[in-house]
N, C-alpha and C positions, 0 to 999 in steps of 0.2 A: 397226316401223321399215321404211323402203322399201330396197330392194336398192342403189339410189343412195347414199344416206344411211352406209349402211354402208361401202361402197366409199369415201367420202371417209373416212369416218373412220380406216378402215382405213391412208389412204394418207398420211393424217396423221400417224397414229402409225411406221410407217415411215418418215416423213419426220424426223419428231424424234429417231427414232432414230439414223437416219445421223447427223443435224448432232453428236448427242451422242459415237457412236463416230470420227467425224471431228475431235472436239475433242482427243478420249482420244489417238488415235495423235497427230496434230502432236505434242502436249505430249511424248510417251513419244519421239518422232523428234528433236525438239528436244531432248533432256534426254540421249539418247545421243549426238548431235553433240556437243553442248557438255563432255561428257564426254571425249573422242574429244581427240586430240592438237591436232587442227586448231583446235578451238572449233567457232563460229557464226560467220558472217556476222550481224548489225544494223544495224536503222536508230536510232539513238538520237541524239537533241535536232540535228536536221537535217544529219548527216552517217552515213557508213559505215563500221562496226566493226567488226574480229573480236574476239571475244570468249570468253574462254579459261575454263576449269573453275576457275582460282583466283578470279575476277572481274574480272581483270586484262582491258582493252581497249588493241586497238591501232587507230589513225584509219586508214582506207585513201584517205577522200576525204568533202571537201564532196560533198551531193548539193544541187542548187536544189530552191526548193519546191515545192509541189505547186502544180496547174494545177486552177482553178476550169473546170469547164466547163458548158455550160448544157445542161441535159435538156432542153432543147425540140427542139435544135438536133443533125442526123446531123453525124458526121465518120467522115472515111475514111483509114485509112492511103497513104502513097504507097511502093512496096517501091523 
């Protein structure tokens, strides 16, 4: 196998492993917030939730939907 060949592969398995240990911590960060007096903050069924260790949710607000945009097309922020 060529020295290229390896180097991707290599950088692929590294890469999968981030996205894996990146899933691991949210979850474990997530899971001790929601433990946490405060709750989470959520987006659930088109509005914004805290949401508490017993299951219990409180509304904080409508949010609008989300915005279709077209990958073809740049946009720029304006500050």
């Amino acid at each position: 196998m060529s020295e290229k060949m390896i180097d991707i592969d290599e950088r692929d398995m590294v890469n999968s492993r981030i996205a894996e240990l990146a899933r691991k911590a949210f979850s474990a960060a997530y899971k001790e917030a929601l433990a946490s007096e405060d709750g989470v903050t959520a987006v659930v069924d088109g509005a914004l939730y805290q949401v508490f260790k017993d299951g219990t949710k409180k509304k904080i607000k409508d949010i609008p939907p989300r915005i279709k945009l077209d990958r073809n097309k740049v946009y720029t922020l304006n500050a």
